[in-house]
C-alpha positions in Angstrom: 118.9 91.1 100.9 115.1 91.9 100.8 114.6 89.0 98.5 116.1 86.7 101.6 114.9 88.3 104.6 111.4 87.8 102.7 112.2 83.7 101.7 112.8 83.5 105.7 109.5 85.3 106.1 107.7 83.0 104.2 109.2 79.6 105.3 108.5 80.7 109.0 104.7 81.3 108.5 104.6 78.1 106.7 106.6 76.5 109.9 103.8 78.0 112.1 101.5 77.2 109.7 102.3 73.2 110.3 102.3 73.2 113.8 99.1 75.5 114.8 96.8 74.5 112.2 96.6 70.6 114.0 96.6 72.3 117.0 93.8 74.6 116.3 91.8 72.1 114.8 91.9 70.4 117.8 90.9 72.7 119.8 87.6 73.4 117.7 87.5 69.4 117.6 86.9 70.1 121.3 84.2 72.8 121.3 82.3 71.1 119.0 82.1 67.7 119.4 78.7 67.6 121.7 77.5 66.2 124.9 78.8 63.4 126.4 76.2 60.5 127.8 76.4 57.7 129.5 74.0 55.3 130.4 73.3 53.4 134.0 71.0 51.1 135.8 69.8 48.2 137.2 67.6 44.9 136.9 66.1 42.7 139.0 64.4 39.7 138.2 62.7 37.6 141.4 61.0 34.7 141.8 59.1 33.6 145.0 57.0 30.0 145.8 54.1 30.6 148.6 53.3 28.0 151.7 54.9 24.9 150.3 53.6 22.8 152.9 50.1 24.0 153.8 48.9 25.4 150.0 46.8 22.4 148.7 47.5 24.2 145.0 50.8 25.3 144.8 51.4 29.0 144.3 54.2 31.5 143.1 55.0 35.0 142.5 56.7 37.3 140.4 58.7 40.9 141.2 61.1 42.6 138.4 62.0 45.7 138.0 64.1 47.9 135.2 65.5 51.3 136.3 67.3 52.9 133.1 69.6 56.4 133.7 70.6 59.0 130.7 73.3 61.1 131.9 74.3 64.0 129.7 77.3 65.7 130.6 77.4 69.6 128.4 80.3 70.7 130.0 82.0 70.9 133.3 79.0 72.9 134.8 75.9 72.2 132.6 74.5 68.6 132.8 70.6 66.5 132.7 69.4 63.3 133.5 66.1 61.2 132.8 65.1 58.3 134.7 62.9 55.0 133.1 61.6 52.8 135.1 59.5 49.7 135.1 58.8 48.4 138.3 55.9 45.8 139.1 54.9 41.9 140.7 55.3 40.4 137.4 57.4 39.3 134.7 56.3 42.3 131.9 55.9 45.4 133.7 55.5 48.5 131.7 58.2 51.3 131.4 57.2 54.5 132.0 58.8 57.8 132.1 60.0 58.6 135.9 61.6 62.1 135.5 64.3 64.2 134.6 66.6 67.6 135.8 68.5 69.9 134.5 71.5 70.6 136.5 74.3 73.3 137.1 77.4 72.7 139.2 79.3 75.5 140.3 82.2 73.7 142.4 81.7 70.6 144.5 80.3 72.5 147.0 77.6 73.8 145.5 74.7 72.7 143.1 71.3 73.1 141.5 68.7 70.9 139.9 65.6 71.6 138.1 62.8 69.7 137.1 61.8 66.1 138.5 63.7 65.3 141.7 62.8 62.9 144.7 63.3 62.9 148.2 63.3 60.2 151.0 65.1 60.2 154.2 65.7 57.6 157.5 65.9 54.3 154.8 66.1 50.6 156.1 69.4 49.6 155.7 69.7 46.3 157.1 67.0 44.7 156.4 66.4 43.3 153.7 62.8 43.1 153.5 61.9 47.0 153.8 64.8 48.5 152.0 63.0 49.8 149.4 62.9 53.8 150.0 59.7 54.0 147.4 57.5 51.9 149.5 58.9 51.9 153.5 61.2 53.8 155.9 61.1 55.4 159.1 61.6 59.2 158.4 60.1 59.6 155.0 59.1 57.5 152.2 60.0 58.7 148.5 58.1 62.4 147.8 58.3 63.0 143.7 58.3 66.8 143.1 58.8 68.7 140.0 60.5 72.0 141.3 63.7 73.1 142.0 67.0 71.6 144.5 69.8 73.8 146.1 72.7 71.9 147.5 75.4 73.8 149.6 78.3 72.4 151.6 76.0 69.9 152.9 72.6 71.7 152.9 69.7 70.7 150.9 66.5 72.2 149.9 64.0 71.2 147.7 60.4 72.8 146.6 58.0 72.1 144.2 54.5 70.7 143.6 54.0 67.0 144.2 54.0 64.5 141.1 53.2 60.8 140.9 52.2 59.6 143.7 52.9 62.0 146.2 50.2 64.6 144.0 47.4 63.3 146.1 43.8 64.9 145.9 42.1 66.5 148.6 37.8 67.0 149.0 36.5 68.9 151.3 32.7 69.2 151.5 30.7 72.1 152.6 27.7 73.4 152.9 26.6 69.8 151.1 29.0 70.8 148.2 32.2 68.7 147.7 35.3 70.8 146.0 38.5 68.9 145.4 42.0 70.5 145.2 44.6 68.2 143.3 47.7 69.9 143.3 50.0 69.7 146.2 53.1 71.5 147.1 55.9 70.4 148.9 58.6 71.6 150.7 62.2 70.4 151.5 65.1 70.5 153.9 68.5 68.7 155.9 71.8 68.8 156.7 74.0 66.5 156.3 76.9 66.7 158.6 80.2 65.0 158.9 82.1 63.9 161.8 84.9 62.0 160.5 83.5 58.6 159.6 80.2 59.6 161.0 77.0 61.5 159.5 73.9 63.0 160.9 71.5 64.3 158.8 68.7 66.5 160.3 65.8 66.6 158.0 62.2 68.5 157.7 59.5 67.8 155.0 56.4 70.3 154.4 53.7 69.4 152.4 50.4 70.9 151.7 47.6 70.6 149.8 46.4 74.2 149.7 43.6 73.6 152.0 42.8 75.2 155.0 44.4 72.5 157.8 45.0 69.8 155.2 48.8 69.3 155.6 51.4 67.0 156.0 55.0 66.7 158.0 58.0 64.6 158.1 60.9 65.5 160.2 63.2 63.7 162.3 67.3 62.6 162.4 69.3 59.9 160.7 72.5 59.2 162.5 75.3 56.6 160.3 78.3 55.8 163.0 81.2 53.9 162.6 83.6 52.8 165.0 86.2 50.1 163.3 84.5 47.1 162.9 81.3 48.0 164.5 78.9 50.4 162.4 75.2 51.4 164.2 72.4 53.5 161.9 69.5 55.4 163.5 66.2 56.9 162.3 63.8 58.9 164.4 61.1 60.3 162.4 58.1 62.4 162.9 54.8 61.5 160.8 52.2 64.3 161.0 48.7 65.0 159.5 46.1 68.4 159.4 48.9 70.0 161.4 46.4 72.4 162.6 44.1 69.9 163.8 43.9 67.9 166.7 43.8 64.7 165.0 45.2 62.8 163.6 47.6 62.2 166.2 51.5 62.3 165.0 53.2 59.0 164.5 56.3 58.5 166.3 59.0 55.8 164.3 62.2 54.6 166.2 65.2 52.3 163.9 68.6 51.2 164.9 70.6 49.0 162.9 73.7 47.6 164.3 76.5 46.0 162.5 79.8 44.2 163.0 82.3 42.9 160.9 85.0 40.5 161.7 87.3 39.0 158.9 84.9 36.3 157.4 82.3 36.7 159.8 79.6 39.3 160.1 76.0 40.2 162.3 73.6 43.0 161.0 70.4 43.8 163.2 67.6 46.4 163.1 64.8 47.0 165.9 62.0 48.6 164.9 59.1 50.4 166.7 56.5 52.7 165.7 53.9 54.8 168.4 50.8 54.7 166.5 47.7 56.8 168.6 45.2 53.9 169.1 41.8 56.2 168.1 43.4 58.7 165.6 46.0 57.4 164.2 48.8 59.0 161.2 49.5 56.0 158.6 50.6 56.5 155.5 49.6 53.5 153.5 53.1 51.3 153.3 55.4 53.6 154.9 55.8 52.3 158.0 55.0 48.2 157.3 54.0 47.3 161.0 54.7 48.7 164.8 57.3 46.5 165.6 60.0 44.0 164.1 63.3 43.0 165.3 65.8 41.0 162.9 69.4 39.7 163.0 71.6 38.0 160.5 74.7 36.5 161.5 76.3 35.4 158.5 80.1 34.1 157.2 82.1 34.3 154.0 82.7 31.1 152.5 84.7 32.5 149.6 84.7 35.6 148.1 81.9 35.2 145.8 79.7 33.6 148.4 78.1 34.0 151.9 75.9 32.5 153.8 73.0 33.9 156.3 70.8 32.6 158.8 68.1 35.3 159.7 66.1 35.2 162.9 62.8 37.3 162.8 60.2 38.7 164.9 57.5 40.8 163.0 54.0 42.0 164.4 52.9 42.4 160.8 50.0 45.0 161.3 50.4 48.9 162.6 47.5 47.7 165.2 48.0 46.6 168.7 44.5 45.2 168.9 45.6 43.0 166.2 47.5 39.9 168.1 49.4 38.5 164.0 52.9 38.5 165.0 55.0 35.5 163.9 58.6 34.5 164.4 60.1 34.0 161.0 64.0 32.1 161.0 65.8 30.5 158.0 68.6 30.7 155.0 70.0 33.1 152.6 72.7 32.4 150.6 74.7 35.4 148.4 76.6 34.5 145.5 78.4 37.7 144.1 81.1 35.9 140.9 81.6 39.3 139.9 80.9 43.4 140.6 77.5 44.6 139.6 76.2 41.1 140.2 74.2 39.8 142.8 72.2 36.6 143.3 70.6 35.8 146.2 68.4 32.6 147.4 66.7 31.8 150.3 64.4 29.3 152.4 62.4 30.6 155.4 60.3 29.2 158.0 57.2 31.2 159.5 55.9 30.3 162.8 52.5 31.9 164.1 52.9 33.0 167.5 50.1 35.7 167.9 46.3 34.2 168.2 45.3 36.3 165.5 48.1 34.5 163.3 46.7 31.0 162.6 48.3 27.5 163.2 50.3 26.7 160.8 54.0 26.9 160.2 55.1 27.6 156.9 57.8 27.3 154.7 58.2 29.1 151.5 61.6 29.9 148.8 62.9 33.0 147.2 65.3 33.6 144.5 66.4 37.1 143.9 68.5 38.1 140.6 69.9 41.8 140.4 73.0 43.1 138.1 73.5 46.9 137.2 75.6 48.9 134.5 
């Protein structure tokens, strides 16, 4: 009997044997098989002729740019990321290292990152020609810190000291004797809340060079509204200098982007104005392009890999009033989309001077634009 009950013994644990040894394996198979990454980006390649018609030596430009993410994935609440970029108005612009976080993820509600992070808020939308958050928009313009971001149900904050650009140098001279402080700090916040198919977003920005009255402050709204086929975006945003200083004066920016959609047909606008104080003005090199523009696109789907726009433009194209360079700018775009992640666009547009400061001839120059991402 003891002989038996021990043979059943035996040819049990080697039953268990067969079915928990795959399974534990598996399991470590899991706990050890490292990170997971994925890679992400996008190119653009664009080519551009100047004044066909009044250049007596024909001219062309170049923009491309190369924007490479690593995403490493640790687990479900440990993950980093670092950014490449190459960005330039050429054909060979040089990649360069554009930053990198750490970041932990506690539930969908709640995050943090740590290490190279950007910021921008109140982005063109609609038009085509500013939508580039490193260069132009109405609240903010990119700000590169290294430092840390908290994101809570809809809050974020960010604080760190500037990098990149946005690590600017101050002098100060006194007493004949020039000192210079290169290391900024800068400080953010907003609040992005949702209202059904709606979002406002509240936002502050803090910067300071550690100077006495050498400062700097964005702040503003950006409102995103929906209402079934019609869709309308606005920007207010503050622009301040030397807060505790009477000058410069504070720059006041005003956007709003309307949109409708219709089956096969569509319109997208934007109206832009800027206050800038005449004597003492804030201006912030490209950030705001000029003090007033107003564009509209009416545009219809031929098929569903291509669309067709006709533009009608107004620009001032200076941030001074004085300066009397506005032109009316009208033309053809044409979007060709065969498949997702792909996007070609080419266009022909005409520039008529109407200001006195603008010249007298009309011109007429072409664009092709080339972008896919991965």
């Amino acid at each position: 009997m003891n002989t038996r009950l021990f043979s059943n013994l035996l040819f049990g644990l080697a039953a268990i044997s067969v079915f928990a040894i795959p399974a534990f394996a598996e399991e470590k198979a899991e706990e050890t098989k490292g990170p997971e990454v994925k890679f992400s980006g996008e190119v653009e390649f664009d080519a551009y002729t100047g004044d066909v018609i009044n250049e007596d030596t024909k001219s062309h430009s170049y923009a491309s740019t190369f924007d490479l993410n690593v995403d490493v994935k640790f687990n479900e609440t440990w993950s980093g990321s670092v950014q490449l970029e190459a960005d330039g108005e050429t054909t060979d612009p040089m990649a360069i290292y554009n930053g990198a976080f750490i970041q932990y993820t506690r539930n969908e509600k709640f995050n943090v990152k740590l290490g190279d992070l950007t910021f921008s808020e109140g982005a063109f939308l609609n038009y085509y020609g500013y939508d580039d958050p490193a260069d132009n928009a109405a609240g903010m313009a990119e700000h590169d810190i290294r430092g840390l971001e908290i994101d809570y149900n809809g809050i974020v904050f960010g604080l760190g000291f500037g990098r990149g650009d946005n690590d600017n140098q101050i002098c100060v001279e006194e007493d004949g004797e020039e000192s210079c402080i290169d290391v900024a700090y800068d400080a953010h916040l907003a609040y992005e809340l949702e209202l059904g198919e709606h979002t406002l977003r509240p936002f502050v920005d803090y910067k300071s060079y550690q100077e006495d009255k050498h400062d700097e402050l964005h702040a503003g709204i950006d409102a995103n509204l929906k209402f079934d086929v019609f869709g309308f975006h606005a920007v207010y945003g503050l622009h301040a200098d030397n807060l505790r200083k009477d000058s410069p004066k504070p720059t006041h920016a005003f956007l709003a982007e309307p949109s409708l959609e219709i089956d096969k047909v569509n319109v997208k606008g934007a109206v832009f104005y800027a206050y800038f104080d005449e004597d003492e003005p804030t201006v912030h090199d490209e950030e705001i392009p000029e003090y007033f523009f107003a564009y509209a696109e009416p545009g219809v789907s031929i098929m569903d890999a291509l669309a067709l726009g006709l533009p009608l433009e107004y620009h001032t194209n200076t941030v001074d009033k004085n300066d009397d360079t506005s032109t009316f700018d009208f033309g053809l775009r044409v979007y060709f989309t065969p498949v997702e992640g792909l996007e070609i666009t080419g266009f022909a547009m005409v520039d008529i001077p109407v200001g006195d400061d603008a010249g007298d001839d009309t011109g007429l120059n072409f664009g092709l634009e080339s972008v896919f991402s991965f």
